[in-house]
N, C-alpha and C positions, 0 to 999 in steps of 0.2 A: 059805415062806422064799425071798427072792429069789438069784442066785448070786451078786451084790454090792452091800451095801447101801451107802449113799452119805449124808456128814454132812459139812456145812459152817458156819464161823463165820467171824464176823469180828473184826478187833483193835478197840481200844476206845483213845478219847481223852479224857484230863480236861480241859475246856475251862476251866473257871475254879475255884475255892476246894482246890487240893488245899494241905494242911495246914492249910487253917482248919475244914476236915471234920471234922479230930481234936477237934478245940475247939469242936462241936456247930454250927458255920457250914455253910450251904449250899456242894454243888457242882454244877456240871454235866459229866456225859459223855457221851459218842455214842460208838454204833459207828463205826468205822473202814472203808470201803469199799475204799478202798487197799490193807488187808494181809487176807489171809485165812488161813484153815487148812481144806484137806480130808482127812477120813476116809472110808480104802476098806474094807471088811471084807468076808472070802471063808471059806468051809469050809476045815480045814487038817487034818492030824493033831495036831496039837497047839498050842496058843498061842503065836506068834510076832510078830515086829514087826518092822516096816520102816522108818527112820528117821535123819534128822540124825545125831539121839545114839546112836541102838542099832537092829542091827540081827542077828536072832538071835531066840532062846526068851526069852519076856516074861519067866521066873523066872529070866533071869541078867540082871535089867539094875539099872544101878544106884541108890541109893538117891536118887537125886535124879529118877527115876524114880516114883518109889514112888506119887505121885498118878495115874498111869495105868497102872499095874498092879495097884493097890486098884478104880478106876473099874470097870477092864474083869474084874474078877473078879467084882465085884457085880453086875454087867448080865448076867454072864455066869448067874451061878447064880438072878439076880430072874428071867430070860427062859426059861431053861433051853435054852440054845446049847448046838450043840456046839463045838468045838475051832473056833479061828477064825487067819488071820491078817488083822492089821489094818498096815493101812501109811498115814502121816500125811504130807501136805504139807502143809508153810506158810513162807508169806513174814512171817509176823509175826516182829519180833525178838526172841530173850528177854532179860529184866533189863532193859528199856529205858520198861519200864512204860504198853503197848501191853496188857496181859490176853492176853500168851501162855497163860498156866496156866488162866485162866478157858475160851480159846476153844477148846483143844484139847480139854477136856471136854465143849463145847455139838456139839466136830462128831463127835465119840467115842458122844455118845449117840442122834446123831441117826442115825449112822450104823448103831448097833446096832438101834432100833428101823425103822429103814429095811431093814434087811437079814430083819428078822423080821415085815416088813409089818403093821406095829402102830401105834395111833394113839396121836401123843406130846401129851400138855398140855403147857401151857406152865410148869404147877405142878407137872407131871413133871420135865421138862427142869431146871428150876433145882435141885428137892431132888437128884438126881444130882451136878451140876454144883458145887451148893454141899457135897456129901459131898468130890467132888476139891478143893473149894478148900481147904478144912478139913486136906486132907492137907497142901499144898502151905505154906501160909500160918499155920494156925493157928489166925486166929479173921478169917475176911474181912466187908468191909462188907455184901458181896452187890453192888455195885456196878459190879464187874467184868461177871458173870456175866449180869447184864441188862442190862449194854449190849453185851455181843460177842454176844447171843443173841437182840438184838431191834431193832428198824428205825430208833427216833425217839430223840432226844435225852432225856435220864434228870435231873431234879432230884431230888439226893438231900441227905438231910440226918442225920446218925445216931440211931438208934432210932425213923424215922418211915417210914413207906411209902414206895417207891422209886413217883415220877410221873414218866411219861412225858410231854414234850408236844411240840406240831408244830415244825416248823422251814419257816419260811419267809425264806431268805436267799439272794441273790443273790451268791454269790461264793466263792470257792477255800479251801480250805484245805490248803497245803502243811506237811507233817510232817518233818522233818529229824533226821537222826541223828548227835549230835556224835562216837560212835564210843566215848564214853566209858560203859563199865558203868553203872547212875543208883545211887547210894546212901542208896535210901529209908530203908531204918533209921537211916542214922546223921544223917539230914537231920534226921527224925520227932524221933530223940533228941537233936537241938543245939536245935531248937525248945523240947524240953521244958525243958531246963538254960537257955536264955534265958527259959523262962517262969517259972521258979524265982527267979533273977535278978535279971528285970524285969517282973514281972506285967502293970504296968499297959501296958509297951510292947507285948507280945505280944496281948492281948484288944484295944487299941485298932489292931492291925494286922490282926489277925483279922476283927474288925469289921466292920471298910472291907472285907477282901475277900469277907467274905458279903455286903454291900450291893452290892459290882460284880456278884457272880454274879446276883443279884436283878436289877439291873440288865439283867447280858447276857441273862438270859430275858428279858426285854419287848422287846431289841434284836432277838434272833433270832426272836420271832414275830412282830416288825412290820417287818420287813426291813429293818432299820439297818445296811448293814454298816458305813458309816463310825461309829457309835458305839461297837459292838462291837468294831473296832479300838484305839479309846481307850480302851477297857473295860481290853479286853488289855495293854496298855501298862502302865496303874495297876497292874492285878496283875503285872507282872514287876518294877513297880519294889518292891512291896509285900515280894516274894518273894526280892527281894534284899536289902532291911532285914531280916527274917529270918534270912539268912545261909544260907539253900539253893540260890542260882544258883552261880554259880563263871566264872571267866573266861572260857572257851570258851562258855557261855551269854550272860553278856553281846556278849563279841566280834559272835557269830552274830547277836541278836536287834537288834543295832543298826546291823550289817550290813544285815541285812536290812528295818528300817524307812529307812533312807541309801537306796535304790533303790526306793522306793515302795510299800511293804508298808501295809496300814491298821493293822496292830497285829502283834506279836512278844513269847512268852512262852516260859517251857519251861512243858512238860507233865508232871505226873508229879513222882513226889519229887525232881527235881531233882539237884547234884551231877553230874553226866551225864547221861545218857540222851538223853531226845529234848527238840526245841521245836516250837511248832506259828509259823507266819505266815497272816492274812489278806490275800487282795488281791481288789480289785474281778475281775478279769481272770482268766482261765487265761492267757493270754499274760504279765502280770505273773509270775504263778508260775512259769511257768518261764524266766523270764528270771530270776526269783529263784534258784529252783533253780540254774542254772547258774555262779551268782555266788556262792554257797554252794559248791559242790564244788569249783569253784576253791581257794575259802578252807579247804578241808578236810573238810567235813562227810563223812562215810562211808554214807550211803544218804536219798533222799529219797521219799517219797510225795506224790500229790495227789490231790485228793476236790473236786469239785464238790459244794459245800452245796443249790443247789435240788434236787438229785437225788430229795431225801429228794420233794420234795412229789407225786414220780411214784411212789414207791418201794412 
């Protein structure tokens, strides 16, 4: 047993098809490089937690809590530790729809099996991970999970194998946070009452944004960034016939194609939360960036996309 074992994740970005996922359409996500979460774990007398939300004995924290004090009871008793304190950094936001919940689980586990000098699979790693997300969520895609706990970009599509595949792209991807909570459920749920509605409006939108996703895989393995940009564009406009952007997403993403962005969408269920921007440049982004916080955004990230082909 080592005297600290050490687990790190990273946040996670949906780059194209979120809500036409629900409606059997392809998406794509990637880890997030930008935002992380580390876990420390140490011998304690008792089970405690260091943290944002709580900090104190794991068994007074609260129920919103509950996905990582299930985690770390089953690691606890699968490994047979003893009493431990674990204390959590992370720059990932929550509710912004970044796989906070997925990624504090990939560093929580790695950290445990780091701490207990034990060899983790990757088929390890996820049935843990996806135990927390089951707390947290419900019934999760799995899609979180392996992308905050793995290297490459993720094609996923529901009830089919999650494929990873390479990313060869030259150019930034700046992540922006409107400040406002994202209201996945109620987005997910206006989608569904429009698809009641208007069927054939919602499946011919749907569509279209599983063909751009399809699309932006062919753009981001052949290094297109300027198509991928227009990719993005289509899906934002798609995503607004829908009726999940909202005005501070528009505002931002048309801000930010106005100052030379190759494309601007939100990320995530929408309603709030985050939006992503491409530009050829890091020097673009952050001139972007800075014209964004002007305008009000409350936190940005950036990620160089070749990164991945060193990674």
């Amino acid at each position: 047993m080592k005297e600290v074992g050490t687990g790190e994740a990273t946040g996670k970005i949906i780059l194209m098809g979120e809500h036409a996922v629900v409606y059997q359409k392809p998406a794509i996500a990637f880890p997030f490089k930008g935002t992380t979460i580390t876990a420390m774990i140490t011998q304690a007398n008792e089970n405690t937690l260091t943290s944002s939300y709580h900090t104190g004995a794991l068994k007074q924290t609260s129920e919103n809590l509950a996905n990582i004090t299930q985690l770390t009871q089953k690691l606890q008793q699968d490994l047979n530790t003893p009493p431990f304190h674990l204390t959590i950094q992370s720059t990932i936001p929550s509710e912004r729809g970044m796989g906070s919940s997925a990624a504090v689980a990939v560093a929580i586990t790695r950290a445990f099996f780091d701490w207990q000098v034990l060899p983790l699979s990757e088929e390890t790693l996820l049935r843990y991970v996806n135990f927390s997300e089951q707390i947290a969520h419900g019934n999760p895609s799995g899609i979180d999970a392996a992308a905050t706990s793995g290297s490459q970009p993720i094609y996923y599509q529901k009830n089919q194998a999650i494929m990873p595949f390479p990313l060869h792209l030259d150019a930034f991807l700046l992540v922006a946070d409107t400040g406002i909570k994202g209201q996945t459920r109620a987005a997910v749920r206006s989608v569904a009452e429009l698809a009641t509605l208007q069927p054939e409006l919602v499946e011919s939108i749907t569509a279209h944004l599983g063909l751009l996703t399809n699309q932006a895989k062919q753009a981001i393995m052949h290094n297109e960034a300027e198509t991928l940009g227009d990719l993005m564009d289509q899906a934002q406009s798609d995503l607004e016939k829908l009726g999940v952007s909202n005005d501070e997403l528009n505002r931002y993403t048309r801000l930010a194609k106005e100052h030379g962005a190759l494309g601007a969408k939100l990320t995530g269920g929408g309603r709030g939360g985050c939006f992503i921007v491409l530009t050829k440049t890091k020097e673009q982004a952050e001139t972007i960036c800075h014209i964004l916080e002007q305008a009000g955004v409350k936190g940005t990230w950036l990620q160089g996309l070749g990164a991945y082909q060193h990674a």
